[in-house]
Every structure is written in C-alpha cells, then in structure tokens.
N, C-alpha and C positions, 0 to 999 in steps of 0.2 A: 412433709406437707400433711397438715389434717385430713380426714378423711371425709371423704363427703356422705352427705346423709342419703337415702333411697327417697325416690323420685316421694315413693307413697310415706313416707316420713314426711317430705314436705309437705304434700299436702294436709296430713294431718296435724300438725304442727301449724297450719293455716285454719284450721279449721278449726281449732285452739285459740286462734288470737282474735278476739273481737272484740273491742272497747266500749265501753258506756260512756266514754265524752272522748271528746274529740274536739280540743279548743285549743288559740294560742297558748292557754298556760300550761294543757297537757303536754302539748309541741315543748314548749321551754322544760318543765320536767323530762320529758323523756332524753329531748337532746343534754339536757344537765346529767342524766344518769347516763347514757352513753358517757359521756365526755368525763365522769367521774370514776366508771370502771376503766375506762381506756389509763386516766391519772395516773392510776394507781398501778397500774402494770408499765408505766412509760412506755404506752404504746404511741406510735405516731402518725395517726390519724385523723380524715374529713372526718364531719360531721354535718349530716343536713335531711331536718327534717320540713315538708313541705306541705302544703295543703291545696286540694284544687291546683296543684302546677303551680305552687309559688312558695318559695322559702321563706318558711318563717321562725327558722332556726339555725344558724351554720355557724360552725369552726373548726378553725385548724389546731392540732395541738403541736409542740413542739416536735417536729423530725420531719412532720408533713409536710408536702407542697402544693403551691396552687394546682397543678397538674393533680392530686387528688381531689382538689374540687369539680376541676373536667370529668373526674372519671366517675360521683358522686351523681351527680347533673348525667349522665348516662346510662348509669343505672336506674334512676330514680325513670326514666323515660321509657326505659322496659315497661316496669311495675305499674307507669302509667296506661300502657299501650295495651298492657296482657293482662292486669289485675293478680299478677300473680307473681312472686319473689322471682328476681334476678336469677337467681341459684339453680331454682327451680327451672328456668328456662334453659339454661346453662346445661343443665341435667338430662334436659330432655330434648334438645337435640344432639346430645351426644349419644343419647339413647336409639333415636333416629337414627343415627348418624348422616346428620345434615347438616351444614353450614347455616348459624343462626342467618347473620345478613342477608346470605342467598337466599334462604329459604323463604323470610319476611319480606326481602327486598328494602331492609332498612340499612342507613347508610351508617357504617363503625364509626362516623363520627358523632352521631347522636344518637347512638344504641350499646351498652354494652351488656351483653351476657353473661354476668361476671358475678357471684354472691357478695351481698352487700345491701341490695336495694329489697325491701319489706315492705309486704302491703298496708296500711292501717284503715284498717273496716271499723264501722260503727254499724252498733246494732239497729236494726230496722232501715238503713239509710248504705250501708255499702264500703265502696271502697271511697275514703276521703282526704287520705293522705298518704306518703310514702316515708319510711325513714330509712336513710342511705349513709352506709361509712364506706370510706375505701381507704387502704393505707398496709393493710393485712393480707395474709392470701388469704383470697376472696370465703374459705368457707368459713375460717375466722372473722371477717368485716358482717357475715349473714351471724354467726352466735351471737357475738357481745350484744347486737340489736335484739335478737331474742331474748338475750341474760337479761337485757335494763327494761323490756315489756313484762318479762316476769317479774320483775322486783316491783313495779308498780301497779300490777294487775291482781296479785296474790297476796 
C-alpha cells in the first residue's frame, strides 16, 4: 500500500495548486491527462472532473466499474463540503481519531473520505471545481490527479 502524505504535505501541496483558468476546455484537458497517465499504466479507473457541482468531464477506462463512479461522486462531495482534498480529510480524522461520518454527521452514502477527490481553485475567485479518480488505493487515485495538474501547470 502507498504511503500517505502528512496532513501538512497536503496542505501545502494545496497551497501549490491554483489555476489561472478554469473552463470546460481545462476540464476536458485535465480529465484527458488523467485518463492518458492512467492509459498508459492500464490503470483501471473513474474519471470525473466537475464544476460548480456538475460534471463536465467523466470516464471509465477499461477494468473499472460503474461503482467507481459512485465512489468518484462521493468524493467529489467531500471536496465540495470542505474545500479541501479527500485525502486530506481522510487524514485528519484519523489524526483525530474520529469517525469522518459521525463526526460531520454526513451519510457514507454521499460522503467519502477516501483520497482521490482534488480541490481546483482559480486565482482570485476560489474553489470552482473538483477532480476526482477512484479505481486505485486511494493515495494513488489523490497522485495521478496531482501528476496531470503538474503537467499542465508547469
């Protein structure tokens, strides 16, 4: 199992990622670079990036299943809840040690705390979209999203 990053890695690693646009065709780029590092290792993974709570990006690649899109769609609803990576949350009630659910009082069917789900901030303007993979354990579905924001940021 990969090893997970420290809480203060994520944050700063968040604190690294903020975009100068933020449009469908970024959406379409980025989910295309997700979905072309995943290609290439036959990983078998969702894909779904979202804007304002609406997807404007999704696929499955071969291996995955619809039940990865449930879990994509539940992560993504953290990131919308908290402003803040999946992973990260995931992180830091283990840190607590608290029960995410109980703790939020959010229902495991429409919450997962689980790495995968990425905030996407635009500059001067916030947080505006989420990009979410599930298919991998989870601190692998939170990299390959950071790998394909690096490749198109730098």
């Amino acid at each position: 199992m990969p090893t997970s990053p420290s809480i203060e890695d994520l944050l700063a690693e968040e604190d690294r990622v903020w975009l100068d646009r933020f449009d469908y065709d970024f959406a379409w780029l980025l989910g295309s670079e997700i979905r072309r590092l995943a290609s290439k290792e036959r990983l078998p993974i969702a894909i779904e990036i979202a804007q304002n709570g609406n997807p404007v990006f999704t696929t499955l690649l071969p291996g995955a299943s619809p039940d990865n899109c449930v879990w994509v769609k539940r992560k993504r609803a953290v990131v919308e809840r908290f402003h803040r990576s999946s992973l990260y949350m995931r992180l830091l009630c283990e840190r607590n040690g608290v029960d995410f659910h109980a703790r939020y009082r959010l229902p495991a069917t429409d919450f997962a705390a689980s790495g995968g789900g990425i905030p996407l901030r635009l500059h001067n303007a916030g947080l505006v979209g989420v990009a979410a993979v599930s298919g991998l354990p989870d601190v692998e579905d939170h990299r390959i999203i950071m790998q394909a924001i690096a490749n198109l940021t730098h």
